[in-house]
C-alpha positions, 0 to 999 in steps of 0.5 A: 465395570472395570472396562467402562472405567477404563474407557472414561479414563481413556476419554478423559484423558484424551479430552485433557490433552485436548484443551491442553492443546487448544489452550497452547494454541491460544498462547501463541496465537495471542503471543504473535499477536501482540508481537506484531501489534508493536511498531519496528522502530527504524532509522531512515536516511534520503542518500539523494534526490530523485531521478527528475524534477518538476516545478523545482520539485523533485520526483521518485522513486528516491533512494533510501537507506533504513538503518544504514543498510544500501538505499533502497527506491521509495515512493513519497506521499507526502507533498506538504513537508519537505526533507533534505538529502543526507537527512535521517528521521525514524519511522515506523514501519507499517503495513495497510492493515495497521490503518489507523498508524498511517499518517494521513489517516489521522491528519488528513482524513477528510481531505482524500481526493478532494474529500471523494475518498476514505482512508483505506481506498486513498492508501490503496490508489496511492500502492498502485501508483507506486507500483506502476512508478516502479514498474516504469522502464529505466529509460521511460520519459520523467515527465511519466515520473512527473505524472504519476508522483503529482497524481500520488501528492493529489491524492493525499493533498488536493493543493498538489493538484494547482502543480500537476503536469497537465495535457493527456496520456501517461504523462498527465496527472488526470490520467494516472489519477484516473487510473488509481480510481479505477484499478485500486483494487487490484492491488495486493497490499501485503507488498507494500510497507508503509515508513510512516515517521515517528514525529507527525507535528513537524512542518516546514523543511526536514519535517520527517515525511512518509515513504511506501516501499514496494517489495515486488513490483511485479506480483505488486498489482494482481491481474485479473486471472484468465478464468475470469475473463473467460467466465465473464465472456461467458456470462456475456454471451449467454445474457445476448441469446435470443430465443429463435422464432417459431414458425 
Protein backbone atom coordinates (compact mmCIF):
# COMPACT_ATOMS: atom_id res chain seq x y z
CA UNK A 1 0.00 0.00 0.00
CA UNK A 2 2.89 2.39 0.99
CA UNK A 3 4.27 1.66 -2.48
CA UNK A 4 1.02 2.27 -4.42
CA UNK A 5 0.70 5.59 -2.41
CA UNK A 6 3.77 6.54 -3.26
CA UNK A 7 3.54 6.08 -6.88
CA UNK A 8 0.17 8.28 -6.81
CA UNK A 9 1.89 10.85 -5.01
CA UNK A 10 4.60 10.62 -7.68
CA UNK A 11 2.08 10.88 -10.33
CA UNK A 12 0.39 13.53 -8.94
CA UNK A 13 3.09 15.48 -8.29
CA UNK A 14 4.20 15.10 -11.97
CA UNK A 15 1.02 16.05 -13.29
CA UNK A 16 1.03 19.52 -11.23
CA UNK A 17 4.18 20.31 -12.48
CA UNK A 18 2.58 19.61 -15.79
CA UNK A 19 -0.17 22.19 -16.05
CA UNK A 20 2.06 24.40 -14.05
CA UNK A 21 3.85 24.45 -16.96
CA UNK A 22 1.41 24.23 -19.62
CA UNK A 23 -0.59 27.23 -17.73
CA UNK A 24 3.09 29.30 -17.93
CA UNK A 25 3.19 28.74 -21.66
CA UNK A 26 -0.07 29.90 -22.01
CA UNK A 27 1.10 33.61 -20.18
CA UNK A 28 3.41 34.05 -22.38
CA UNK A 29 1.86 33.10 -25.34
CA UNK A 30 -1.15 35.53 -24.54
CA UNK A 31 1.66 38.12 -23.43
CA UNK A 32 3.48 38.17 -26.62
CA UNK A 33 0.28 38.19 -28.35
CA UNK A 34 -0.96 41.15 -27.18
CA UNK A 35 2.23 42.73 -27.50
CA UNK A 36 2.42 42.61 -30.99
CA UNK A 37 -1.24 43.30 -31.47
CA UNK A 38 -0.22 47.09 -30.57
CA UNK A 39 0.83 49.13 -33.32
CA UNK A 40 4.79 50.73 -33.14
CA UNK A 41 3.79 54.34 -33.41
CA UNK A 42 6.63 56.20 -35.63
CA UNK A 43 7.66 59.33 -36.98
CA UNK A 44 8.14 59.40 -40.43
CA UNK A 45 10.12 62.34 -42.70
CA UNK A 46 10.33 62.20 -46.83
CA UNK A 47 14.68 63.87 -46.81
CA UNK A 48 13.68 64.13 -50.93
CA UNK A 49 12.19 63.38 -54.06
CA UNK A 50 12.37 60.46 -56.06
CA UNK A 51 15.03 59.40 -58.45
CA UNK A 52 12.76 60.48 -61.91
CA UNK A 53 9.39 62.01 -62.54
CA UNK A 54 6.63 61.39 -64.74
CA UNK A 55 3.75 63.67 -65.89
CA UNK A 56 5.33 65.94 -63.02
CA UNK A 57 5.20 63.27 -60.66
CA UNK A 58 7.86 61.84 -59.06
CA UNK A 59 8.49 58.24 -58.62
CA UNK A 60 10.44 55.64 -55.94
CA UNK A 61 11.99 54.17 -54.26
CA UNK A 62 12.12 57.65 -52.18
CA UNK A 63 14.23 58.29 -49.17
CA UNK A 64 12.70 58.19 -45.65
CA UNK A 65 13.91 58.82 -42.26
CA UNK A 66 11.71 56.76 -39.42
CA UNK A 67 12.40 58.49 -36.26
CA UNK A 68 15.19 60.49 -37.34
CA UNK A 69 17.52 57.43 -37.93
CA UNK A 70 19.39 58.01 -42.03
CA UNK A 71 16.54 57.68 -44.90
CA UNK A 72 16.06 54.60 -45.82
CA UNK A 73 14.26 53.86 -49.67
CA UNK A 74 10.44 53.47 -49.55
CA UNK A 75 7.93 52.11 -51.99
CA UNK A 76 4.33 54.89 -52.07
CA UNK A 77 1.33 53.32 -52.62
CA UNK A 78 -0.32 55.82 -52.36
CA UNK A 79 -1.56 58.03 -55.65
CA UNK A 80 -4.36 59.95 -54.34
CA UNK A 81 -2.58 62.24 -51.61
CA UNK A 82 0.56 64.17 -51.99
CA UNK A 83 3.28 65.14 -49.49
CA UNK A 84 6.26 67.71 -49.63
CA UNK A 85 10.05 66.87 -48.75
CA UNK A 86 11.04 67.73 -45.61
CA UNK A 87 7.40 66.63 -44.40
CA UNK A 88 6.77 64.37 -41.08
CA UNK A 89 3.80 62.49 -40.25
CA UNK A 90 3.50 59.56 -37.74
CA UNK A 91 2.69 56.08 -39.10
CA UNK A 92 2.00 52.83 -37.65
CA UNK A 93 3.89 50.22 -38.51
CA UNK A 94 2.50 47.02 -40.06
CA UNK A 95 3.04 43.83 -41.39
CA UNK A 96 0.44 42.05 -43.91
CA UNK A 97 -1.17 40.13 -41.60
CA UNK A 98 -2.34 43.02 -39.19
CA UNK A 99 -4.69 43.47 -42.66
CA UNK A 100 -7.39 44.97 -41.69
CA UNK A 101 -4.96 48.35 -40.02
CA UNK A 102 -3.76 48.94 -43.63
CA UNK A 103 -5.02 51.64 -45.18
CA UNK A 104 -6.62 50.80 -48.20
CA UNK A 105 -8.31 48.16 -46.69
CA UNK A 106 -10.77 50.02 -45.38
CA UNK A 107 -10.95 52.91 -47.73
CA UNK A 108 -10.41 51.37 -50.82
CA UNK A 109 -11.80 48.00 -50.67
CA UNK A 110 -13.75 47.91 -53.38
CA UNK A 111 -11.94 49.40 -55.66
CA UNK A 112 -8.64 47.01 -56.36
CA UNK A 113 -7.73 46.66 -59.76
CA UNK A 114 -10.67 47.86 -61.09
CA UNK A 115 -12.76 46.23 -58.20
CA UNK A 116 -10.89 42.71 -59.79
CA UNK A 117 -9.17 41.95 -56.69
CA UNK A 118 -9.49 41.63 -52.74
CA UNK A 119 -7.31 43.29 -50.10
CA UNK A 120 -4.96 40.66 -49.39
CA UNK A 121 -4.06 39.83 -53.14
CA UNK A 122 -3.75 43.75 -54.08
CA UNK A 123 -1.34 44.35 -51.07
CA UNK A 124 0.79 41.22 -52.10
CA UNK A 125 0.99 42.72 -56.18
CA UNK A 126 1.74 45.93 -54.76
CA UNK A 127 5.00 43.86 -52.16
CA UNK A 128 6.30 42.08 -55.61
CA UNK A 129 6.36 45.23 -57.39
CA UNK A 130 8.26 46.86 -54.50
CA UNK A 131 10.38 44.26 -54.62
CA UNK A 132 11.05 44.32 -58.23
CA UNK A 133 11.69 48.50 -57.72
CA UNK A 134 14.25 47.59 -55.37
CA UNK A 135 15.81 45.23 -57.27
CA UNK A 136 16.06 47.32 -60.53
CA UNK A 137 19.97 48.41 -61.08
CA UNK A 138 21.32 51.72 -60.11
CA UNK A 139 21.71 52.62 -63.71
CA UNK A 140 18.38 50.98 -64.83
CA UNK A 141 16.21 53.12 -67.37
CA UNK A 142 13.50 55.44 -64.77
CA UNK A 143 11.11 54.96 -67.44
CA UNK A 144 11.27 51.31 -65.55
CA UNK A 145 10.89 53.34 -62.36
CA UNK A 146 8.11 55.09 -64.03
CA UNK A 147 6.38 51.69 -65.12
CA UNK A 148 6.37 49.84 -62.09
CA UNK A 149 5.32 52.80 -59.45
CA UNK A 150 2.34 53.82 -62.10
CA UNK A 151 1.35 49.83 -61.94
CA UNK A 152 1.61 50.14 -58.04
CA UNK A 153 -0.80 53.45 -57.92
CA UNK A 154 -3.10 51.34 -60.14
CA UNK A 155 -3.52 48.83 -58.35
CA UNK A 156 -4.45 50.92 -55.43
CA UNK A 157 -6.39 53.62 -57.35
CA UNK A 158 -7.79 52.53 -60.81
CA UNK A 159 -7.50 56.67 -61.89
CA UNK A 160 -3.59 56.10 -61.79
CA UNK A 161 -4.22 54.16 -64.62
CA UNK A 162 -5.36 57.65 -67.14
CA UNK A 163 -1.18 58.71 -66.39
CA UNK A 164 0.69 55.31 -66.60
CA UNK A 165 3.25 55.05 -69.05
CA UNK A 166 2.08 53.30 -72.19
CA UNK A 167 3.93 51.11 -74.93
CA UNK A 168 5.18 47.48 -74.25
CA UNK A 169 8.12 45.82 -72.14
CA UNK A 170 9.10 46.74 -68.76
CA UNK A 171 8.87 50.25 -69.17
CA UNK A 172 4.92 49.99 -69.63
CA UNK A 173 2.61 50.01 -66.86
CA UNK A 174 0.48 46.84 -68.57
CA UNK A 175 3.38 45.19 -68.47
CA UNK A 176 4.17 45.13 -64.70
CA UNK A 177 0.45 45.07 -63.75
CA UNK A 178 0.53 41.92 -65.48
CA UNK A 179 3.36 40.77 -63.84
CA UNK A 180 2.10 41.30 -60.20
CA UNK A 181 -1.20 39.32 -61.47
CA UNK A 182 0.64 36.55 -62.18
CA UNK A 183 3.42 36.39 -59.63
CA UNK A 184 2.08 37.68 -56.42
CA UNK A 185 2.18 34.66 -54.76
CA UNK A 186 5.80 34.28 -54.80
CA UNK A 187 6.10 36.97 -52.43
CA UNK A 188 7.28 36.46 -48.88
CA UNK A 189 5.32 38.75 -46.94
CA UNK A 190 7.33 38.55 -43.65
CA UNK A 191 9.93 41.22 -45.67
CA UNK A 192 7.74 43.62 -46.03
CA UNK A 193 6.52 46.67 -43.60
CA UNK A 194 3.83 48.51 -44.23
CA UNK A 195 3.79 52.70 -42.50
CA UNK A 196 0.65 52.90 -42.68
CA UNK A 197 -0.08 56.92 -41.48
CA UNK A 198 -2.10 57.55 -38.34
CA UNK A 199 -4.37 60.42 -39.98
CA UNK A 200 -6.31 58.44 -42.68
CA UNK A 201 -8.87 61.63 -43.11
CA UNK A 202 -6.77 63.95 -44.61
CA UNK A 203 -6.72 65.26 -48.29
CA UNK A 204 -4.96 67.41 -50.55
CA UNK A 205 -1.17 68.46 -50.05
CA UNK A 206 0.90 67.05 -46.81
CA UNK A 207 -2.01 64.53 -46.38
CA UNK A 208 0.12 61.79 -44.58
CA UNK A 209 0.37 58.83 -47.36
CA UNK A 210 1.40 54.92 -47.05
CA UNK A 211 4.79 53.80 -47.62
CA UNK A 212 6.03 49.72 -48.04
CA UNK A 213 9.57 49.43 -46.90
CA UNK A 214 11.17 46.25 -48.40
CA UNK A 215 13.88 44.84 -45.60
CA UNK A 216 15.43 42.14 -48.34
CA UNK A 217 14.93 42.59 -51.88
CA UNK A 218 16.63 39.57 -52.56
CA UNK A 219 15.05 36.85 -50.42
CA UNK A 220 11.69 39.46 -50.89
CA UNK A 221 10.04 37.36 -53.79
CA UNK A 222 10.78 33.53 -53.45
CA UNK A 223 11.68 31.64 -56.61
CA UNK A 224 10.34 28.43 -57.20
CA UNK A 225 12.69 25.77 -55.93
CA UNK A 226 14.35 23.28 -58.39
CA UNK A 227 12.59 20.30 -57.06
CA UNK A 228 9.57 21.37 -58.06
CA UNK A 229 10.15 22.23 -61.41
CA UNK A 230 11.96 18.77 -61.73
CA UNK A 231 8.76 17.56 -60.09
CA UNK A 232 6.48 19.17 -62.60
CA UNK A 233 8.75 17.89 -65.67
CA UNK A 234 8.20 14.71 -64.30
CA UNK A 235 4.63 15.05 -63.99
CA UNK A 236 4.58 16.16 -67.66
CA UNK A 237 6.09 13.48 -68.94
CA UNK A 238 4.81 10.99 -67.56
CA UNK A 239 0.80 12.28 -68.56
CA UNK A 240 2.61 12.22 -72.61
CA UNK A 241 3.45 8.33 -72.35
CA UNK A 242 1.67 6.41 -74.76
CA UNK A 243 1.18 2.79 -74.44
CA UNK A 244 3.01 1.36 -77.48
CA UNK A 245 0.80 -0.88 -79.82
CA UNK A 246 1.11 -4.63 -79.89
CA UNK A 247 1.27 -6.61 -82.83
Amino acid sequence: MDRMSSKYQERKTVKRIIILFAAVICLCFTMTGSAFADPLTLTLTLTGGGPASYNGVYVGPYPISVNGATSSPMICDDYSTDISQNYSWNANAYTLSQLTSLKFYSTNSASFGNGALNATQAYEEVFYLSAQMMLQPQNSDNANLAAISYAIWQIMNPAAASGAPGGSGQTSSAYWFTEAAANYNSVNTSDFVVYTPTNLAGSGTNASQEFIQVINPQTAIVPVPPSLLLLGAGLLGIVGLRKRPRK
